[in-house]
C-alpha positions in Angstrom: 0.0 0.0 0.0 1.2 3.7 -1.2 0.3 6.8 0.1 0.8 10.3 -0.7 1.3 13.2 1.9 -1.8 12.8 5.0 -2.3 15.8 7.3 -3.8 16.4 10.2 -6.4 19.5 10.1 -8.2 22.2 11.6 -11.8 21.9 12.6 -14.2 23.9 11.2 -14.2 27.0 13.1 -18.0 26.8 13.4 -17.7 23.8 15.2 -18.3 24.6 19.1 -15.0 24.0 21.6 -15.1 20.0 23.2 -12.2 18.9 25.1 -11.2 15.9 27.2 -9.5 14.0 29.4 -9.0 10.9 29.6 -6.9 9.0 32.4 -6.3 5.3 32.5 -7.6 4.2 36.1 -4.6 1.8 37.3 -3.2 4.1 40.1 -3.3 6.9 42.2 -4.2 10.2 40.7 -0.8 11.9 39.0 -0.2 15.0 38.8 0.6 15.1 35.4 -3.3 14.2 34.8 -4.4 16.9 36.9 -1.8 19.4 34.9 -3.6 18.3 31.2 -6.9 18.2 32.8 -6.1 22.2 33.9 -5.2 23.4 30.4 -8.6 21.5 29.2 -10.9 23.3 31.3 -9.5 26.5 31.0 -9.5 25.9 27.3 -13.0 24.8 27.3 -14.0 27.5 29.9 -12.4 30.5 27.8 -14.2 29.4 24.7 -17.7 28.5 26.4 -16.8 24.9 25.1 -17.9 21.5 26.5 -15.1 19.4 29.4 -15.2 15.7 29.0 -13.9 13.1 31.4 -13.3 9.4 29.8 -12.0 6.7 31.8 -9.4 4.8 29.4 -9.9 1.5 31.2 -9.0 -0.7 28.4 -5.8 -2.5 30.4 -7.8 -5.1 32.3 -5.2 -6.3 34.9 -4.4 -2.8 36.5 -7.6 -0.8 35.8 -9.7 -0.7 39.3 -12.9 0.8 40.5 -11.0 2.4 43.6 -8.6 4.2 41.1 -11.4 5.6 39.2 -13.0 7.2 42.1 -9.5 8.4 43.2 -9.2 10.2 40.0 -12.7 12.0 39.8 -12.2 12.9 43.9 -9.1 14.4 42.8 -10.0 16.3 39.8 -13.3 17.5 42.1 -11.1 18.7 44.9 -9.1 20.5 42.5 -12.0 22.1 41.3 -12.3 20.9 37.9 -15.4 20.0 37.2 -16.9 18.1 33.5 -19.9 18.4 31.6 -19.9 15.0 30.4 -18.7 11.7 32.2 -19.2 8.7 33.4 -20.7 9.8 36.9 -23.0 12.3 35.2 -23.7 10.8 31.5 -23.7 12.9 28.9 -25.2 12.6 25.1 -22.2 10.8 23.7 -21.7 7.8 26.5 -20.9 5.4 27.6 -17.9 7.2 29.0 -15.9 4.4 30.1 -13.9 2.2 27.0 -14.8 -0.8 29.0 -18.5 -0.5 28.2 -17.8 0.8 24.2 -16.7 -3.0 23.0 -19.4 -3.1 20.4 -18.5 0.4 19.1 -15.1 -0.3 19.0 -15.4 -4.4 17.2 -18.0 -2.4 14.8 -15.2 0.5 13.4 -12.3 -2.8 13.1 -14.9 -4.8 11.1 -15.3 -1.4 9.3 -11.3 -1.1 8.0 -11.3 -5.0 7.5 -13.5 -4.8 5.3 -12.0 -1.6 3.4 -8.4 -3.5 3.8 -6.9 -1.1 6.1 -6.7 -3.4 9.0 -6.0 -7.4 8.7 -6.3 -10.6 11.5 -2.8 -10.8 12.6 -2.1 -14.7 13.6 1.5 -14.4 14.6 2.5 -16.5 18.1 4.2 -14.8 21.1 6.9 -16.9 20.4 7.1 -16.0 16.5 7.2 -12.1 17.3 10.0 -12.6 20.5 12.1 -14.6 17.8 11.3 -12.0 15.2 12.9 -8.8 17.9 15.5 -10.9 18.8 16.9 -11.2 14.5 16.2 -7.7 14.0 18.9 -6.9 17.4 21.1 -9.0 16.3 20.7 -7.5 12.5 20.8 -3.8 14.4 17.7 -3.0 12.2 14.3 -0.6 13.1 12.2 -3.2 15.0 8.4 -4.1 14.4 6.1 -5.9 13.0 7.3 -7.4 9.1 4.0 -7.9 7.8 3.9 -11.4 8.0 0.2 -11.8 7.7 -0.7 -8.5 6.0 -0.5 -11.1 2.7 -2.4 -13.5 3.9 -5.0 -15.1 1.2 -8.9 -13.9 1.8 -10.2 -17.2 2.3 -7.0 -19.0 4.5 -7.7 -15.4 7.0 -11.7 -16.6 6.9 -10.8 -19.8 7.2 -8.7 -19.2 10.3 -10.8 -16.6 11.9 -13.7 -19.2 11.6 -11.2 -22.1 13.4 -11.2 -19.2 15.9 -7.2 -19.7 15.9 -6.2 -16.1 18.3 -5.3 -13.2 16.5 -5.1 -9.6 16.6 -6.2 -7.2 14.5 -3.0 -4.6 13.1 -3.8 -1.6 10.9 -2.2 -1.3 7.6 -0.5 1.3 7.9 1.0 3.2 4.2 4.6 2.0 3.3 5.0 4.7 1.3 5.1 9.2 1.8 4.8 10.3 4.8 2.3 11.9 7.3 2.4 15.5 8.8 1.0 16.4 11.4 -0.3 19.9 12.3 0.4 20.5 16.2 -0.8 24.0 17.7 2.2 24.6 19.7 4.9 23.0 17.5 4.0 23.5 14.3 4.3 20.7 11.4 5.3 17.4 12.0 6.8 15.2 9.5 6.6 11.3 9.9 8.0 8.7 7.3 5.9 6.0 6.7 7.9 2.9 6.3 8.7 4.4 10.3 5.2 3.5 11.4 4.8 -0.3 12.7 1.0 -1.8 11.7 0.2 -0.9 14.8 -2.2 -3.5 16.9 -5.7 -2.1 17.0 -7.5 -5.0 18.5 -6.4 -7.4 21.2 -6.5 -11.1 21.4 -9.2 -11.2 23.9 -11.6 -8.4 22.1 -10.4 -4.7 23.7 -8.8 -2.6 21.5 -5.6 -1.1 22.1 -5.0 2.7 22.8 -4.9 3.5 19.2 -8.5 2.7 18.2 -10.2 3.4 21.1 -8.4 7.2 21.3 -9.4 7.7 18.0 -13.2 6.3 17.8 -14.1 8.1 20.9 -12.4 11.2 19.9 -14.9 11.6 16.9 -17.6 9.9 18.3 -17.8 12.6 21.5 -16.8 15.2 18.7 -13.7 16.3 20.5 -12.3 19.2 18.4 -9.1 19.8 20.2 -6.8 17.1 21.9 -4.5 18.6 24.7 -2.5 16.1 26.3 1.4 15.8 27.2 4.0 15.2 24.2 4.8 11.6 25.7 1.8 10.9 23.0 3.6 12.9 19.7 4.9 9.5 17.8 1.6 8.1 18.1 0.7 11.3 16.6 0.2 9.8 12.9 -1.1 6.2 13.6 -4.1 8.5 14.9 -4.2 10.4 11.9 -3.8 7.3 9.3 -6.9 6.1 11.1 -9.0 9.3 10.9 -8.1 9.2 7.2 -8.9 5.7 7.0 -12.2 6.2 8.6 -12.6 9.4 6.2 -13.0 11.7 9.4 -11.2 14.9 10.3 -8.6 15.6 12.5 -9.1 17.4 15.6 -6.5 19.8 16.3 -3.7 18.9 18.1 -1.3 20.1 20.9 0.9 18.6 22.5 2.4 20.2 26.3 5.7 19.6 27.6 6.0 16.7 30.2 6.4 17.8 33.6 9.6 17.1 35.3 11.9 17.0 38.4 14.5 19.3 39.4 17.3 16.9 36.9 15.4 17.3 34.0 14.1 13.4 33.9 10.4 12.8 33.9 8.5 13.5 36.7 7.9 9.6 38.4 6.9 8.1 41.3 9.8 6.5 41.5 11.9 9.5 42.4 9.3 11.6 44.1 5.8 12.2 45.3 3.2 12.1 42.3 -0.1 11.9 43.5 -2.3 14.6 43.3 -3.5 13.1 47.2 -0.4 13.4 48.6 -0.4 17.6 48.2 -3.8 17.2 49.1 -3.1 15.7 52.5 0.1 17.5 53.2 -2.2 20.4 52.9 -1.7 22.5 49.9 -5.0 24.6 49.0 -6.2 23.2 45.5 -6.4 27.4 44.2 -2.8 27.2 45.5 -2.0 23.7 43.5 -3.8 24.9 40.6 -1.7 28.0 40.7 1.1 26.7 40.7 0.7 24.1 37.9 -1.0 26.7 35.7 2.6 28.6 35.6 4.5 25.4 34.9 3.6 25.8 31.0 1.3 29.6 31.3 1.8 32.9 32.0 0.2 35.8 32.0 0.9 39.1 30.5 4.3 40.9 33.0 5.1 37.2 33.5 2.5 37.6 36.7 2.8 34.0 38.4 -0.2 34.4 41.1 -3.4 34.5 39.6 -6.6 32.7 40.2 -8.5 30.0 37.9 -10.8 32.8 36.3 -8.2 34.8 36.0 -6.1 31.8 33.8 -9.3 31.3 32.1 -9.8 35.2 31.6 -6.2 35.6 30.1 -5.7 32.3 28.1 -4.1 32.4 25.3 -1.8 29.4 23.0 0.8 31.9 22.3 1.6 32.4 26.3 1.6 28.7 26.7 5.7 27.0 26.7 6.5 23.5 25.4 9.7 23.5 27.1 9.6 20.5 30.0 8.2 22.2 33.0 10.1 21.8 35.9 8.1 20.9 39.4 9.6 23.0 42.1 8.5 22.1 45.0 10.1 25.2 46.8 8.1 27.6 44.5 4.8 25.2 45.4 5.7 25.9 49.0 6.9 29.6 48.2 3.1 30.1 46.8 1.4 27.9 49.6 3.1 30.0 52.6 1.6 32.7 50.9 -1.6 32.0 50.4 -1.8 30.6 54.2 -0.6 33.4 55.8 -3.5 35.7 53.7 -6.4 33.5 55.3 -7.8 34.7 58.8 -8.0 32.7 61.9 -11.7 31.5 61.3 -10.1 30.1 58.4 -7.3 28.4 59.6 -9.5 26.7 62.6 -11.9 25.3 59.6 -9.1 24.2 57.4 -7.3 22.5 60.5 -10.4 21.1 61.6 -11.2 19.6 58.1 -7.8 18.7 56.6 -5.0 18.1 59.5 -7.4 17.0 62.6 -10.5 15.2 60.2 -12.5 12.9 62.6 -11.0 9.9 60.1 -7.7 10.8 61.0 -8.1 11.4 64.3 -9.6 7.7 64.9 -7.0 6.1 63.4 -4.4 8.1 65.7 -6.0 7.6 68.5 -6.3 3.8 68.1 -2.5 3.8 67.3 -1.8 6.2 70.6 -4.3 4.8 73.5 -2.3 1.7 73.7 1.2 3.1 74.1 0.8 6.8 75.9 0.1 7.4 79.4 -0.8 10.9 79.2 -3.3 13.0 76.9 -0.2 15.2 76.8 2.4 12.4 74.8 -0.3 12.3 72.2 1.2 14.7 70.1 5.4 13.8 70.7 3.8 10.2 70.2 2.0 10.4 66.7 4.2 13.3 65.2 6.2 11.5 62.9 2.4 10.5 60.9 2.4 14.3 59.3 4.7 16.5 57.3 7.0 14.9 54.9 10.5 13.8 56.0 11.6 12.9 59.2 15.1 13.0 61.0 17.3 10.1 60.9 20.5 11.4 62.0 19.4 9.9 65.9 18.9 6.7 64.7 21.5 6.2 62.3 22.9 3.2 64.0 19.5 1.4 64.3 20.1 0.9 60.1 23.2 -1.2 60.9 21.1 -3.9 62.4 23.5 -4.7 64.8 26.0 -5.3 62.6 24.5 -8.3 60.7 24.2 -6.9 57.7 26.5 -4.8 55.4 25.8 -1.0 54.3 25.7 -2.4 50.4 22.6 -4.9 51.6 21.2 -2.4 53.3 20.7 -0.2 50.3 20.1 -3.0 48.1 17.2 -4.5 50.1 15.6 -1.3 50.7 15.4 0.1 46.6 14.4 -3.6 46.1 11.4 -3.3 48.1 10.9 0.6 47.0 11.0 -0.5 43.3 8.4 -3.8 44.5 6.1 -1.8 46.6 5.4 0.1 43.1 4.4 -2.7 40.9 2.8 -5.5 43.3 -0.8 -5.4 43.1 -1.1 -7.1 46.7 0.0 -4.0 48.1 -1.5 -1.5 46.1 -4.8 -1.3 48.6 -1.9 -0.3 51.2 -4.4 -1.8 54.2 -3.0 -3.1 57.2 -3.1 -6.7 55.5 -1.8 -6.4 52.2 1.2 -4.5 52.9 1.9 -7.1 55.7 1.2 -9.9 52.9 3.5 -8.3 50.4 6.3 -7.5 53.2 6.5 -11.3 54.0 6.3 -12.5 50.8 9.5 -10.0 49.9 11.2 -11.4 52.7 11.0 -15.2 51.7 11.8 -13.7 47.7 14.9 -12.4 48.8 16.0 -14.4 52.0 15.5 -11.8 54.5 14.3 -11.7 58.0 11.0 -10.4 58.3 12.7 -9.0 61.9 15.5 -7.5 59.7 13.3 -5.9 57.1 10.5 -4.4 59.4 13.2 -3.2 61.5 14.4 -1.0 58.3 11.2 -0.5 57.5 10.2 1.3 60.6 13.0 3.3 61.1 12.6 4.3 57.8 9.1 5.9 57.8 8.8 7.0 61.5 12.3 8.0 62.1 11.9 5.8 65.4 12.7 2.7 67.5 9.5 2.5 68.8 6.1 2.8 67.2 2.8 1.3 66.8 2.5 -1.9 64.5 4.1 -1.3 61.6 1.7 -2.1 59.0 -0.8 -0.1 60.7 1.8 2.6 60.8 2.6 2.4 57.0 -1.2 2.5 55.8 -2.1 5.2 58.3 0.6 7.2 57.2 -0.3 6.5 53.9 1.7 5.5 50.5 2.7 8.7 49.8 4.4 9.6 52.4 5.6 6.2 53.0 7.3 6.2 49.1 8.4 9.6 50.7 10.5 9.2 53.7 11.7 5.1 52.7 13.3 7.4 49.5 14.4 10.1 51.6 16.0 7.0 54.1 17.6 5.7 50.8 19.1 9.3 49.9 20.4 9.4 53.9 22.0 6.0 53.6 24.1 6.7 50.2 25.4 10.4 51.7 27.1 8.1 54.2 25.0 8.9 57.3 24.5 5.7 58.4 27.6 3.7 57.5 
């Protein structure tokens, strides 16, 4: 298959402003979601247009319930509310992929049957062995079109023995496809440099591609804002608008958020959730702020302004593509600020509500009765479960273990169970029993005590000796601050302050 030059377009400026977001619900809410959800509401907002929220929850081993609410509690605390989504329908639903199965099975049939998409029968093993030639060959890898040939009636044939398959698009060997991005201008993308991207999976849910595009025309998005992680998928997007004959929305494409280094903001180096600023007590207008100048400024360069003010003043030409660096001093810089502006009624309420909530309270209290003797100890005893980071430099020697174990395991067992905290679903709930279910099960995987490890463990979060149960400590402090201070332990450990 040939092709000549495809572009993406313009829509018609008649048609009225719809924007979305649309977050995959497998973990806590990021921050880098709640950063492209603010440039699509103040988008929508300046141009009277319509907000959409889409839950992308097409991966069906890490997509939850629980992360879905997360996200919408996050993106209401924030203040960023939608006209259309899956808690409040909309004319355009359903607005979860999960439920769109039919819609999207309908549209592959569609470019099957046009021969822009073909049943893909290749084996797990075929496609490994296939990578593994083209590193050896120190060639582009991806798919070689091994099926894309395939006779008519061996693919019916096949299809009918219901033999698994996917379904790849057929993407143009030939020209190339450009793509018009609001903020960076034209893009240029060879052809023979875009795989036949899967569409369809195995087991019936379509991949990112399809669904992202389908539901993009379908709700009648004209604009797609997200972060410029997604620019090579880019074209695959627009060879499937062109291949369904639609047109383009326009595009643009914001610069990924980042830590002080320059690498991508993760939550493997530091605190992502959108929750954890929440219940360290940043004020949302104060969050919002603050992530509206990581890309955005306004006219003087004025850095504090308000939400209606963004909206008010929003304009493409004042937005940067550079990658935004997350400050945390300036976040605190503006937070102080805006704290020391409220008046005491305010303070007792936020206190009240945020700091001393009756949910937190309980849980403190049940942790203190036990182990205080005096209403007085109860704040020495449960002050290491707020703020951030805690002081280690008193119990340095407690990460010795007596001697038993060397500085190097130390350090190694520690990022071990950082790096496995992160990726075990067991322990994603972070209750009382599943981070004591995960915590033993790392101890029998790598041969450790669980004494040792909960030892490390406890001194890392608390700072302490001494402390209530440690599971109950780690899910009442909460996996924020828990990633939090066990990094900040790790950080303590390599400057030598232990060893």
């Amino acid at each position: 298959m040939s092709s000549t030059t495809t572009e993406s377009s313009l829509p018609p400026r008649s048609r009225p402003v719809r924007v979305r977001i649309a977050p995959s619900p497998t973990g806590d809410p990021h921050v880098g979601t709640a950063y492209i959800a603010l440039f699509n509401y103040v988008f929508a907002r300046r141009h009277s247009g319509r907000f959409i929220l889409r839950i992308e929850d097409t991966d069906r081993e890490r997509s939850s319930a629980s992360s879905e609410r997360a996200i919408l509690a996050a993106l209401r605390w924030l203040g960023l509310d939608w006209d259309e989504g899956p808690d409040c329908g909309g004319p355009n639903g359903p607005y979860r992929q999960s439920e769109r199965l039919p819609i999207y099975r309908e549209h592959v049939d569609r470019l099957i049957a046009s021969g822009r998409a073909y049943p893909c029968f290749c084996t797990r093993e075929r496609l490994d062995a296939l990578r593994e030639q083209q590193r050896r060959d120190k060639v582009r890898q991806g798919y070689d079109g091994h099926c894309r040939g395939l006779d008519a009636s061996e693919v019916a044939k096949r299809v009918a023995a219901q033999e698994p398959h996917v379904v790849r698009f057929a993407t143009p060997d030939q020209g190339e496809t450009v793509v018009r991005d609001g903020l960076r201008g034209e893009l240029q993308f060879a052809n023979v440099e875009i795989d036949d991207q899967v569409i369809l999976k195995s087991d019936g849910f379509p991949t990112y591609h399809l669904a992202n595009v389908v539901d993009d025309h379908l709700m009648q998005v004209t604009h797609v804002i997200r972060g410029e992680e997604w620019i090579t998928s880019t074209p695959k997007h627009v060879l499937l608008y062109q291949a369904f004959g639609w047109e383009c929305p326009q595009f643009y494409h914001l610069g990924l958020l980042r830590n002080a280094d320059k690498s991508k903001l993760s939550k493997r180096k530091n605190p992502v959730s959108v929750f954890h600023y929440r219940d360290l007590g940043y004020l949302p207008a104060t969050f919002l702020n603050f992530l509206g100048t990581l890309g955005f400024s306004l006219p003087d360069d004025q850095e504090r302004f308000s939400l209606a003010e963004m909206i008010e003043g929003f304009d493409w030409a004042r937005v940067s593509t550079g990658g935004p660096i997350f400050d945390q001093a300036k976040l605190d810089a503006f937070s102080a600020d805006d704290l020391r502006a409220l008046d005491d009624a305010t303070w007792r309420e936020l206190l009240r509500e945020r700091v001393f909530s009756e949910e937190r309270m309980t849980a403190l209290i049940a942790a203190a009765r036990p182990r205080i003797s005096r209403l007085d100890d109860f704040v020495p005893y449960v002050s290491f479960f707020f703020g951030g980071e805690v002081d280690y430099a008193p119990v340095a020697e407690q990460f010795r273990l007596k001697g038993k174990r060397s500085c190097d395991e130390v350090l190694a067992i520690l990022g071990a169970y950082v790096e496995e905290l992160e990726r075990d679903p067991a322990a994603r709930a972070f209750t009382v029993e599943s981070l004591e279910e995960f915590s033993r099960g790392f101890c029998q995987r790598h041969g450790w005590k669980p004494r040792e490890l909960f030892t490390l463990l406890r001194v890392s979060v608390t700072g302490r000796t001494a402390a209530p149960s440690l599971f109950e400590t780690l899910a009442v402090c909460g996996k924020d601050r828990v990633r939090l201070r066990l990094r900040a332990a790790l950080a303590f450990l390599r400057g030598d302050g232990a060893f």
